[in-house]
C-alpha positions as a LaTeX table, in Angstrom:
\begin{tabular}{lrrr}
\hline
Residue & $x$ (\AA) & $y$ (\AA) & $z$ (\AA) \\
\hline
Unk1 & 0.00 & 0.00 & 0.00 \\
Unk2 & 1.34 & 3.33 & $-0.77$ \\
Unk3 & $-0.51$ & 6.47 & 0.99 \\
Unk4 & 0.69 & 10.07 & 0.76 \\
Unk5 & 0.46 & 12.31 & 3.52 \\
Unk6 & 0.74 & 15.82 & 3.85 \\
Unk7 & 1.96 & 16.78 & 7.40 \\
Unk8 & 4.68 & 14.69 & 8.69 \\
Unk9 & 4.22 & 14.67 & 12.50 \\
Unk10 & 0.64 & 14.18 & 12.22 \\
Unk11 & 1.46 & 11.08 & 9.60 \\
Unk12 & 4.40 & 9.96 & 11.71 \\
Unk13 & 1.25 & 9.32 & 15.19 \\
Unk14 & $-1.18$ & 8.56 & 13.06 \\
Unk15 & 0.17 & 5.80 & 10.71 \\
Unk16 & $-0.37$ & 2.57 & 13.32 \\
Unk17 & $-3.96$ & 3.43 & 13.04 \\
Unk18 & $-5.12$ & 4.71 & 9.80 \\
Unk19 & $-3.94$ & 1.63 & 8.22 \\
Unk20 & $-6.32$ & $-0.75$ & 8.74 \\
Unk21 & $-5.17$ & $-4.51$ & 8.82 \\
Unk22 & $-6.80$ & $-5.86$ & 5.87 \\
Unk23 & $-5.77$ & $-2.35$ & 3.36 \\
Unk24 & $-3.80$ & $-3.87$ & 0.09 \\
Unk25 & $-0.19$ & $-4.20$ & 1.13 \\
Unk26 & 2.82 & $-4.76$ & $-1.08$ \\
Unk27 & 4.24 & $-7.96$ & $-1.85$ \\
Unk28 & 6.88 & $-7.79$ & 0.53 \\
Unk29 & 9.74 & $-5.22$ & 2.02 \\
Unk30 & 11.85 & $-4.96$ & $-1.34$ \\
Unk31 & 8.34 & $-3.84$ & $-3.44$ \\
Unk32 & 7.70 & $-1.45$ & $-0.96$ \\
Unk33 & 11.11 & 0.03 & $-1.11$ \\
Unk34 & 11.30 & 0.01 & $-5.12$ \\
Unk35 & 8.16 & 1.78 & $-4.87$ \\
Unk36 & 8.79 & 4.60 & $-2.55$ \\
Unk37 & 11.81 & 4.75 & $-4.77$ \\
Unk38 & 10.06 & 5.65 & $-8.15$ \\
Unk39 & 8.84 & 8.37 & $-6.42$ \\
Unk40 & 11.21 & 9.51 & $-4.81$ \\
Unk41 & 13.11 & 9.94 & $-8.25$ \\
Unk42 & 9.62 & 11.36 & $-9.55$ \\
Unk43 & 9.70 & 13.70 & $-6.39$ \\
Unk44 & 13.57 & 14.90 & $-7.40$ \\
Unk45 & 13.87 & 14.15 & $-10.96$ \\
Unk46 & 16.16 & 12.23 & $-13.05$ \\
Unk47 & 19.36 & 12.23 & $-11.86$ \\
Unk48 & 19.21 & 14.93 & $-9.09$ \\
Unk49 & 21.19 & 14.30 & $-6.32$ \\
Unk50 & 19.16 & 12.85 & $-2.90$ \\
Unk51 & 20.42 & 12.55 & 0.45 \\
Unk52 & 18.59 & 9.70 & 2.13 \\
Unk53 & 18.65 & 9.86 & 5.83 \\
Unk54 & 17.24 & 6.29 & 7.57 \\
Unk55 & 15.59 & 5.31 & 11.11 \\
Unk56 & 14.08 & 1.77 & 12.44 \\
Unk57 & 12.02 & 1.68 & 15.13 \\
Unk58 & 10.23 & $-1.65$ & 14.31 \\
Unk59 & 11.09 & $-5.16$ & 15.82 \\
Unk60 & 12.95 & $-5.92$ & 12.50 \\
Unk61 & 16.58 & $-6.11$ & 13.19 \\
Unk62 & 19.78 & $-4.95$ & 11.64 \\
Unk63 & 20.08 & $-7.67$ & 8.60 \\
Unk64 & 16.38 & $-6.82$ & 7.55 \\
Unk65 & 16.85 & $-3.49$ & 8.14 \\
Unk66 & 20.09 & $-2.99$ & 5.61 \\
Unk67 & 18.19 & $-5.00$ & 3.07 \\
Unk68 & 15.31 & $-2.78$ & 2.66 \\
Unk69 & 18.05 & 0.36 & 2.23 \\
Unk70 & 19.21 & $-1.38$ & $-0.34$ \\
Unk71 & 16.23 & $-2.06$ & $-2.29$ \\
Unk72 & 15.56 & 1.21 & $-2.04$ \\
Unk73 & 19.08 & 2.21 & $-2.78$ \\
Unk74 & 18.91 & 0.06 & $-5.73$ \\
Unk75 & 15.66 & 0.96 & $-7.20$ \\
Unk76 & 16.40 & 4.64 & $-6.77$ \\
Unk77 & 19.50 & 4.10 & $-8.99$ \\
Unk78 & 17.70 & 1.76 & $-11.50$ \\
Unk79 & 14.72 & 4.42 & $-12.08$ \\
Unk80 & 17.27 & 6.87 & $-12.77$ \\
Unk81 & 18.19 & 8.55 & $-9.32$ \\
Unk82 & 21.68 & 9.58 & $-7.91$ \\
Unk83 & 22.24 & 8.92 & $-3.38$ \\
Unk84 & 24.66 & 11.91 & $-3.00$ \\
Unk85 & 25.14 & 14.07 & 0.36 \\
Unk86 & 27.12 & 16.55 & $-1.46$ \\
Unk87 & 24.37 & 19.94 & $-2.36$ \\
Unk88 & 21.52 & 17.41 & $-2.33$ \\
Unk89 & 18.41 & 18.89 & $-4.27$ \\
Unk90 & 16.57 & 16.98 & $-2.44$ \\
Unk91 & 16.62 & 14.79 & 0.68 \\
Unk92 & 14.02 & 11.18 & 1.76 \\
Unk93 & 13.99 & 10.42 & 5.54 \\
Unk94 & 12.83 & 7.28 & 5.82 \\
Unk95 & 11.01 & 5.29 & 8.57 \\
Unk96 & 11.28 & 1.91 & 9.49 \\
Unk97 & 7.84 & 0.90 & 11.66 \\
Unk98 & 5.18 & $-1.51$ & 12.35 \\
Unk99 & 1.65 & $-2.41$ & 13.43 \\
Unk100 & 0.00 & $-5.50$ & 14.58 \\
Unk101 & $-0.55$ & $-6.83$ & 11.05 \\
Unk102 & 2.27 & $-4.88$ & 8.52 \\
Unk103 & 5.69 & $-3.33$ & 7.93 \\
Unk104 & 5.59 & 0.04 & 7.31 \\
Unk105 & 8.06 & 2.06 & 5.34 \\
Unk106 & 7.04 & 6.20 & 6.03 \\
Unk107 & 9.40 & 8.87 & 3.65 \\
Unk108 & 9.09 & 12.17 & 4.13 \\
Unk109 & 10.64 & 13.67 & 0.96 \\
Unk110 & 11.92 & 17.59 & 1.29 \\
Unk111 & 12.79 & 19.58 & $-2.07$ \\
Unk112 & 13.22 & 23.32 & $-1.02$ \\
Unk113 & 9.73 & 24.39 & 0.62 \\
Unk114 & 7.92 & 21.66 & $-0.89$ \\
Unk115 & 7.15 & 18.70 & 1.32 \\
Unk116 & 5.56 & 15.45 & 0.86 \\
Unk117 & 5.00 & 12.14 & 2.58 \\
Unk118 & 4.51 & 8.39 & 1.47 \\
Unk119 & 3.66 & 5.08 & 3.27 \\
Unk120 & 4.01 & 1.93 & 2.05 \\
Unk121 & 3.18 & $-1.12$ & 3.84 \\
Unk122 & 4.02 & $-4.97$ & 3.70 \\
Unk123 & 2.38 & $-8.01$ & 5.64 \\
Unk124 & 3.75 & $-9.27$ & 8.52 \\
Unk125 & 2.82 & $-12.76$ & 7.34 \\
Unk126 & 5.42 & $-11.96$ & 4.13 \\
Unk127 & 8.37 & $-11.21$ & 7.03 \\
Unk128 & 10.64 & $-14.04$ & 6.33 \\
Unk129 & 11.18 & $-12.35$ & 2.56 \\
Unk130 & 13.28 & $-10.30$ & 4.24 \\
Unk131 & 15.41 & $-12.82$ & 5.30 \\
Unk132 & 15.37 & $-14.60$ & 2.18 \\
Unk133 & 18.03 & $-13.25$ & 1.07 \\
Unk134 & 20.88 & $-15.86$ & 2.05 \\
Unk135 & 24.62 & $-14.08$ & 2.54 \\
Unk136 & 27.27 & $-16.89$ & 2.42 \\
Unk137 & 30.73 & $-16.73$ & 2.99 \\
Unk138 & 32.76 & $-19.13$ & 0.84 \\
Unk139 & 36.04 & $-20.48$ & 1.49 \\
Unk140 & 38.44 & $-22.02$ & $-0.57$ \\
Unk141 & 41.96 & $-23.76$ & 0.00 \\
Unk142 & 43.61 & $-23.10$ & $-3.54$ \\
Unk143 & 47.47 & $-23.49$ & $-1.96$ \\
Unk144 & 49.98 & $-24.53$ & 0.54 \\
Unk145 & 53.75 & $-24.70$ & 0.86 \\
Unk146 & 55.91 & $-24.81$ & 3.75 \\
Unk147 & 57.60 & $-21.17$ & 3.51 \\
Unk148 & 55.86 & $-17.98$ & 4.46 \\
Unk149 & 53.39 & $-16.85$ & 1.85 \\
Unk150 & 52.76 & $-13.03$ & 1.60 \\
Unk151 & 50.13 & $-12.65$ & $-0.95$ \\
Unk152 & 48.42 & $-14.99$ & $-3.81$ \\
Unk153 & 46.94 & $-13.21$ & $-6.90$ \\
Unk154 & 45.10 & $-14.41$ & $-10.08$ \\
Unk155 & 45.80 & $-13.60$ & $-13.67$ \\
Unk156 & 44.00 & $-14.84$ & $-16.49$ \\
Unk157 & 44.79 & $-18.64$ & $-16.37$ \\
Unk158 & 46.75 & $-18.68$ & $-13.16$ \\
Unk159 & 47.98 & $-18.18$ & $-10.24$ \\
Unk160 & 50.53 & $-15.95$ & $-8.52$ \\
Unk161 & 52.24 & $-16.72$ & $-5.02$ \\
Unk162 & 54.48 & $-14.06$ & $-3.72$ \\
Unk163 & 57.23 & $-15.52$ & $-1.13$ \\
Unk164 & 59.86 & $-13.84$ & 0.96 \\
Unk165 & 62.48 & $-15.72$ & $-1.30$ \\
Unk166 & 60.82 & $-15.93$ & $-4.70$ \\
Unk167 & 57.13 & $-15.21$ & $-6.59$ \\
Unk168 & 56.08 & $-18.42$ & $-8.42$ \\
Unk169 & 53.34 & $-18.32$ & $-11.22$ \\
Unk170 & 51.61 & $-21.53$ & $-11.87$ \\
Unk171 & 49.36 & $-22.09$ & $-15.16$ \\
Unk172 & 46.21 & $-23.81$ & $-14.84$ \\
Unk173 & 46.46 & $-26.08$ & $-11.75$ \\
Unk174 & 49.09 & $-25.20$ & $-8.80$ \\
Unk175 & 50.99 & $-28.10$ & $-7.78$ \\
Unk176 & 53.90 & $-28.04$ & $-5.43$ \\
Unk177 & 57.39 & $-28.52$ & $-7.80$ \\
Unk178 & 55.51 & $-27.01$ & $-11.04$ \\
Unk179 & 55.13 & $-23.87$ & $-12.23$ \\
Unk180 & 57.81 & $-20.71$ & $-13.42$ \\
Unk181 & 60.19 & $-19.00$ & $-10.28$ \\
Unk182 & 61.97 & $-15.55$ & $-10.22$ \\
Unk183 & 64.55 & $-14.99$ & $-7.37$ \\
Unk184 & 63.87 & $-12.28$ & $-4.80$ \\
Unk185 & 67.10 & $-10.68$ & $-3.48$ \\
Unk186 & 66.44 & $-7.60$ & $-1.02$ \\
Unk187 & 69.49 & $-5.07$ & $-0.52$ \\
Unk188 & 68.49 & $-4.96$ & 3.24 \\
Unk189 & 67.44 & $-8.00$ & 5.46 \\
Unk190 & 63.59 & $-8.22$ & 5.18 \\
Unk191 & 62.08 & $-7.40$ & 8.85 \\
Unk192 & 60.90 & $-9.35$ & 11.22 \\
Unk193 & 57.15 & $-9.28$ & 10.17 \\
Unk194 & 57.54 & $-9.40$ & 6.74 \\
Unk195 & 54.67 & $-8.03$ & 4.53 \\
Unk196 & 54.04 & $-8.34$ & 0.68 \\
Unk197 & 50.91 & $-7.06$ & $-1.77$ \\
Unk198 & 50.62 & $-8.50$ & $-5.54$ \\
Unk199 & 48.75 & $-6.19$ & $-7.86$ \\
Unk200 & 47.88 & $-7.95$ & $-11.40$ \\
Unk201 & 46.54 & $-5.72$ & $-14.48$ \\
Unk202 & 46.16 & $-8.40$ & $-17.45$ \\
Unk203 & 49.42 & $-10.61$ & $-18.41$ \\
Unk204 & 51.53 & $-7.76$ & $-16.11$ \\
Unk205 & 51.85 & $-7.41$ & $-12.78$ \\
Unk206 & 53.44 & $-5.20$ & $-9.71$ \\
Unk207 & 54.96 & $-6.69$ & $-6.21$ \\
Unk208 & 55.10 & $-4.41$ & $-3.76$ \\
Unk209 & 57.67 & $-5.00$ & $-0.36$ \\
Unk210 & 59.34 & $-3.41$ & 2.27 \\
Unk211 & 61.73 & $-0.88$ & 0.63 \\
Unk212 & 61.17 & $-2.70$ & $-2.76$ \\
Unk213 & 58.85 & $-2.50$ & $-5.95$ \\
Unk214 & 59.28 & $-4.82$ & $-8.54$ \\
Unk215 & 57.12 & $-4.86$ & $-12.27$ \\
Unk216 & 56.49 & $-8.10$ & $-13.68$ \\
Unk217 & 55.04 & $-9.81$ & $-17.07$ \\
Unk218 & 53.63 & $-13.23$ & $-17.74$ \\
Unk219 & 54.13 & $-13.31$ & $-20.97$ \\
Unk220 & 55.65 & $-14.79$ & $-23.01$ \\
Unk221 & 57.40 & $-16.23$ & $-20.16$ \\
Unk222 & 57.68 & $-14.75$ & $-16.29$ \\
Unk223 & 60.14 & $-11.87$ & $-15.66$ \\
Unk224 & 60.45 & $-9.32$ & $-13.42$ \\
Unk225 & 62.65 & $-6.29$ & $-12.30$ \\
Unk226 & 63.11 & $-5.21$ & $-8.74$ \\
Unk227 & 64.49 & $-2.05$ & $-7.73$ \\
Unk228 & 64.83 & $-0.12$ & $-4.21$ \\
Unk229 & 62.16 & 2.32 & $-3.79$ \\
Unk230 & 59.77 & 3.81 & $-1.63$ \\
Unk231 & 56.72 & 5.26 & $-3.32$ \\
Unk232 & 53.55 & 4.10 & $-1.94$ \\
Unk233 & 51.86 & 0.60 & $-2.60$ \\
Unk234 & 48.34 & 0.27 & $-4.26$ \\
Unk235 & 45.95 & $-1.00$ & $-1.45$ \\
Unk236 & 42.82 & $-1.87$ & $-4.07$ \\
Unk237 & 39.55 & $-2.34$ & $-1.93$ \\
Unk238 & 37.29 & $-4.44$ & $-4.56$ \\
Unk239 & 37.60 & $-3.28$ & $-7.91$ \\
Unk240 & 36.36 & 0.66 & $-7.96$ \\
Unk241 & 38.08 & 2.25 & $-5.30$ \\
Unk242 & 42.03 & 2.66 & $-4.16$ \\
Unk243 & 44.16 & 3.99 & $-1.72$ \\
Unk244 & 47.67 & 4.68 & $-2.03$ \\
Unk245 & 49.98 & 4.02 & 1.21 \\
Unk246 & 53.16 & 4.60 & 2.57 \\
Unk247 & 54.81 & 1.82 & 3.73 \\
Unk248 & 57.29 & 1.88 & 7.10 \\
Unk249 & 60.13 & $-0.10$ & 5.76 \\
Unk250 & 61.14 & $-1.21$ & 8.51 \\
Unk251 & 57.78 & $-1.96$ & 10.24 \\
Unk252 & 55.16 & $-3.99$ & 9.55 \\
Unk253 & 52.59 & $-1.30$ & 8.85 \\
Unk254 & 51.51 & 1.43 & 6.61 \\
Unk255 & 52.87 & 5.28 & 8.06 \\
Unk256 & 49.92 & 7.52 & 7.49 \\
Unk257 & 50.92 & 8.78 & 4.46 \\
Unk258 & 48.05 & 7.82 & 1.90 \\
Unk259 & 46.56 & 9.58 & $-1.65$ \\
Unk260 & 43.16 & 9.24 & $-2.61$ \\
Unk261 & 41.97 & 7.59 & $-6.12$ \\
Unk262 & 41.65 & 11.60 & $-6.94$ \\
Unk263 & 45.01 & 12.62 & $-6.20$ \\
Unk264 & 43.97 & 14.37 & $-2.48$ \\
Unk265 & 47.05 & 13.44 & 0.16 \\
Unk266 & 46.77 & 13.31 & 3.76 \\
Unk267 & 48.48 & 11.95 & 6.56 \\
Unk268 & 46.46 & 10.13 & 9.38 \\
Unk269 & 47.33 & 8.03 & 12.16 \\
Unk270 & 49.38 & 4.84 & 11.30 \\
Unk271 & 47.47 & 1.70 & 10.35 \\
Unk272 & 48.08 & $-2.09$ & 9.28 \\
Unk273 & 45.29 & $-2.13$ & 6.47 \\
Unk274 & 42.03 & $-0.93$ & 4.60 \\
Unk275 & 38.84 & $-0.98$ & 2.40 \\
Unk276 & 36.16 & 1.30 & 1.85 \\
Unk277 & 32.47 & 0.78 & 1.71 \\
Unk278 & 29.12 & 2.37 & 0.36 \\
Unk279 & 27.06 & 4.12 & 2.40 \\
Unk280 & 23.74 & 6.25 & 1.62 \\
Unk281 & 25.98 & 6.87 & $-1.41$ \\
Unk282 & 28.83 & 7.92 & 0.47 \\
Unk283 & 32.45 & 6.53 & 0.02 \\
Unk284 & 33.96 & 5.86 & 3.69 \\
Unk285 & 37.46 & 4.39 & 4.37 \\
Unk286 & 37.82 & 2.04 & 7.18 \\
Unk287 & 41.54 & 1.92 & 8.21 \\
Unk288 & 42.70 & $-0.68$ & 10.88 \\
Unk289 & 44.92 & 1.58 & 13.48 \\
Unk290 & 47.64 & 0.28 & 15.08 \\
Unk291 & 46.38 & 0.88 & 18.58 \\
Unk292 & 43.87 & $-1.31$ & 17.54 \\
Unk293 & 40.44 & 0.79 & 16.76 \\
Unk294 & 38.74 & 0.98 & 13.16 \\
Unk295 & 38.82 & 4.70 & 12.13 \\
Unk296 & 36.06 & 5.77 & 9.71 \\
Unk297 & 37.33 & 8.05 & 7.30 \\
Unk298 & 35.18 & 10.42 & 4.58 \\
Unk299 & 35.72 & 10.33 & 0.96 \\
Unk300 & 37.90 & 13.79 & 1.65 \\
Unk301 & 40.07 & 11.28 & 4.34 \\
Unk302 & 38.85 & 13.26 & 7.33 \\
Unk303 & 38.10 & 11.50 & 10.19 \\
Unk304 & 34.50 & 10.38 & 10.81 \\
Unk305 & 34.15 & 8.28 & 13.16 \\
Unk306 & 35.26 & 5.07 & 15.06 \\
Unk307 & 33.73 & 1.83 & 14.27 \\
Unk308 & 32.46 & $-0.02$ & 18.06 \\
Unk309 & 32.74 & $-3.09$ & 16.59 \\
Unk310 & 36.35 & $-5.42$ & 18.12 \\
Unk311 & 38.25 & $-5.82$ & 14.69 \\
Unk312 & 41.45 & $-7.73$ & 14.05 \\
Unk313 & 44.24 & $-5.95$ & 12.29 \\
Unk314 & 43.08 & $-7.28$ & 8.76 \\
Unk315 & 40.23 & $-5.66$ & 6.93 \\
Unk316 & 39.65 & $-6.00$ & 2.77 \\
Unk317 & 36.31 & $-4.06$ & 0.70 \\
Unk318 & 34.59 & $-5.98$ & $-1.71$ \\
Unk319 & 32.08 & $-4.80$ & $-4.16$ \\
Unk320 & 29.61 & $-7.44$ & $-3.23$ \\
Unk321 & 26.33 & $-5.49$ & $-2.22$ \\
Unk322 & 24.32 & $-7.53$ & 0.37 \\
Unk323 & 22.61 & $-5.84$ & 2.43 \\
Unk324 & 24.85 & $-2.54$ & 2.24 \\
Unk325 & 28.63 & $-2.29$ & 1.09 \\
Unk326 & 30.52 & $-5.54$ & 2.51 \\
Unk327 & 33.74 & $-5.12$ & 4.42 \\
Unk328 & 35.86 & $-8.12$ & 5.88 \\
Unk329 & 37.63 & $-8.38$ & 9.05 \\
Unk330 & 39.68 & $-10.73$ & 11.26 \\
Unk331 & 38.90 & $-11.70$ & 14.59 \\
Unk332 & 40.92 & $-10.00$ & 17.30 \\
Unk333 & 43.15 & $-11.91$ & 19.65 \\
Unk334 & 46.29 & $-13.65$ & 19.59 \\
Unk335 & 48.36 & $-13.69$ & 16.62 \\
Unk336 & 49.03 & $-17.70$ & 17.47 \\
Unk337 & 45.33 & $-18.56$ & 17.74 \\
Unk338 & 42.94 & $-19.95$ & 15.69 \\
Unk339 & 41.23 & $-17.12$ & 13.65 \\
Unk340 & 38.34 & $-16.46$ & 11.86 \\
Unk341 & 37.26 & $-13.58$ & 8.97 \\
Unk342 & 33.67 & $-12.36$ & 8.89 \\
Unk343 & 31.64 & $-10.00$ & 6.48 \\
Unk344 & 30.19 & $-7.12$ & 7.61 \\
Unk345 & 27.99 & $-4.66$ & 6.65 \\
Unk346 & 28.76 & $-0.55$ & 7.49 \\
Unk347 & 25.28 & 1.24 & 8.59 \\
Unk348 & 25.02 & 4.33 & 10.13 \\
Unk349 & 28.58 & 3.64 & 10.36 \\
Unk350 & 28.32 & 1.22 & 12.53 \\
Unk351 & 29.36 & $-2.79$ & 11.56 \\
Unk352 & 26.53 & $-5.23$ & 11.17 \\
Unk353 & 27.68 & $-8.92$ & 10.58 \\
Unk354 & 26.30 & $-10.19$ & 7.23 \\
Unk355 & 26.97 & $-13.78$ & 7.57 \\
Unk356 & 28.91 & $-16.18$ & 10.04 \\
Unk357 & 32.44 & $-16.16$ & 10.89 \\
Unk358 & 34.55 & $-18.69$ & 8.19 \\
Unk359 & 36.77 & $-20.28$ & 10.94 \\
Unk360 & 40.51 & $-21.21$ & 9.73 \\
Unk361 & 43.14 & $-23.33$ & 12.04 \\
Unk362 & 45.73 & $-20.70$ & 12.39 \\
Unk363 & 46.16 & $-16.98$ & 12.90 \\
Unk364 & 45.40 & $-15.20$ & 9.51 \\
Unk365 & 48.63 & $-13.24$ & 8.51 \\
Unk366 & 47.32 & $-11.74$ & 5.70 \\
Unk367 & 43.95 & $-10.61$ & 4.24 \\
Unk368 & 44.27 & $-8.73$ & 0.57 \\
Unk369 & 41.07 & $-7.59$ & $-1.69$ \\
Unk370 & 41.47 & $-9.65$ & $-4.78$ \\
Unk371 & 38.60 & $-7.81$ & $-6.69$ \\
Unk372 & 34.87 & $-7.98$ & $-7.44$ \\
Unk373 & 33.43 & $-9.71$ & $-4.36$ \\
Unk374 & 36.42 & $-11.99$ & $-3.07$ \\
Unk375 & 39.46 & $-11.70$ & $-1.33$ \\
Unk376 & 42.95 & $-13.76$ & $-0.45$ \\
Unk377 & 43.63 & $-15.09$ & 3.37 \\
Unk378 & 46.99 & $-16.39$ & 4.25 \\
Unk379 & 47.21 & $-18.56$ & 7.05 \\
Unk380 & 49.49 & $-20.62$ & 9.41 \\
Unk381 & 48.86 & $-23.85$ & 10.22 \\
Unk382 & 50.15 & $-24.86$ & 13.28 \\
Unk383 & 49.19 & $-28.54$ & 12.94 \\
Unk384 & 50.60 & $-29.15$ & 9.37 \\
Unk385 & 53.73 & $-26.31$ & 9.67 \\
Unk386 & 52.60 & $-25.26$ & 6.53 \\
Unk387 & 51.30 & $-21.77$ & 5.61 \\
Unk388 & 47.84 & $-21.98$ & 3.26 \\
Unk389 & 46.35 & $-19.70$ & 0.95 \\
Unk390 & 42.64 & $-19.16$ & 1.19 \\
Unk391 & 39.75 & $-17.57$ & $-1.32$ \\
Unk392 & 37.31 & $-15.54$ & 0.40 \\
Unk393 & 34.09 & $-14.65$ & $-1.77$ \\
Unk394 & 30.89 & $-13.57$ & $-0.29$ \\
Unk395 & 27.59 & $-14.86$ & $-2.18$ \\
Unk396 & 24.06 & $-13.08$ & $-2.31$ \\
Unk397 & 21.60 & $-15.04$ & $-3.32$ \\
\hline
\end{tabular}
């Protein structure tokens, strides 16, 4: 049911009553949030910036809650809308509530002096589609090998493992013994916590290190060239957004130092790793401090926040889009424990789990976006010895 109200408070103490239980509802949550979303782009026009601005106070928790924002986040976008808090022309503050027999979705919709107000509603019998949507977290095993892995990438065809001695590049199926080698030979000793990122772009590819930067082809065989350097490394979160970073050579962490994906430089707090997420069509940064919190960050790189939520010191974005923009994180603890990595969801910048923890038998060393909707774990074994390389993907369906 969709109703339009003129008057907000009087809509916002009189909508438990007016509706009576047996008025024609929509189908479920994600109709009622498509609809209020054609109108809302009606409301605004084609492609006029709208801030949207959300509150629940129904019995429906966090996980429902984040899917109908982004049904309505994605039918506002389909119908030809644009989410932006930056000179909105228009803003939609949206209501989460209930009565005994529906849902009800209440937007008040602003556009200079002109104001105007929509219900819809959904059964309470059609509840569980809200929870229909089923958020997995897959995890794969795709290598092991008994010395230190530092990062495991994937070209077209194959598979990159980047070792404090050597990167290896297998074809097809990785075996242990097969596959093409390359030397690495540092001019310092590597530190104690040794950290490495692999960045592929087609049949070339970069290797970043402490102190070191080498460029790389597959083609037609595997080469690469290593020299000393210390220009930032390419911390990719998904596959829209980057960050460049400064890395402490002789640390195990990133300085502060860091240059957004439009060329703005800042210099924040040190931190070990991070990704950025979508939210009310807002880029935030989530860096993992080294004293342990999860700073929020703007698009600009100003601080916004700090995220509640216990994090470990490994965090990678994703572009999958359940529920809200999905961020993974470690478990905090001991480094010698058994570990875990989670996906969570960022709403009013605060972390929502999306799915269940994906338990691994070690400590998780390290935790790198690989694009789209996956990332790469390392982890150490402590039963085998051996140190195992994991794919991470989160599923929507």
């Amino acid at each position: 049911m969709i109703a339009a109200v003129k008057g907000w408070p009087a809509a916002l103490s009189a909508l438990l009553f007016f509706l009576p239980p047996g008025a024609t509802a929509a189908e479920d949550s994600n109709g009622a949030a498509r609809e209020l979303a054609r109108k809302t782009v009606v409301f605004a026009g084609r492609g006029e910036p709208v801030l949207a601005v959300w509150r629940n106070v129904s019995s429906l928790g966090s996980p429902e809650f984040a899917q109908v924002r982004t049904a309505f986040e994605t039918a506002l976008k389909d119908a030809g809308g644009r989410l932006s808090d930056l000179a909105p022309l228009a803003e939609a503050h949206l209501t989460l509530s209930e009565n005994r027999s529906q849902y009800l979705l209440v937007e008040e919709a602003r556009k200079g002096e002109e104001r105007q107000v929509w219900i819809a509603s959904w059964n309470r019998s059609a509840a569980p589609s809200l929870t229909a949507l089923a958020i997995t977290l897959d995890k794969k095993l795709v290598f092991e090998q008994d010395e230190p892995m530092l990062d495991v990438a994937f070209p077209a065809g194959g598979m990159l493992v980047l070792s404090p001695s050597r990167l290896a590049f297998f074809r097809g199926q990785a075996a242990a013994g097969q596959g093409q080698t390359v030397s690495l030979s540092p001019v310092k000793p590597w530190p104690r916590d040794l950290r490495g990122h692999l960045r592929v772009a087609g049949t070339t590819f970069q290797a970043f290190l402490p102190g070191l930067v080498c460029s790389g082809a597959l083609e037609p065989a595997l080469s690469m060239d290593c020299r000393t350097s210390e220009e930032p490394w390419v911390l990719e979160s998904g596959s829209r957004t980057l960050l460049l970073a400064a890395f402490a050579p002789a640390r195990n962490y990133f300085d502060g130092r860091v240059t957004s994906q439009s060329g703005l430089r800042k210099t924040v707090a040190p931190f070990y790793s991070a990704a950025s997420v979508e939210e009310q069509g807002r880029t935030l940064w989530l860096l993992a401090m080294v004293d342990g919190r999860t700073q929020i960050f703007d698009a600009a790189l100003e601080p916004a926040g700090t995220l509640s939520a216990a994090w470990g010191s490994d965090i990678a974005g994703t572009d999958a889009r359940c529920g809200g923009g999905s961020v993974l994180a470690t478990r905090p603890g001991d480094s010698t424990a058994p570990d875990a990595v989670q996906a969570f969801s960022i709403v009013d910048r605060a972390a929502t789990p999306l799915t269940a923890p994906a338990e691994f038998p070690g400590p998780v060393v390290a935790l790198w976006s690989s694009g789209g909707t996956a990332a790469v774990a390392i982890v150490r074994n402590p039963g085998t010895g051996k140190y195992e390389a994991y794919t991470i993907s989160i599923s929507c369906s």
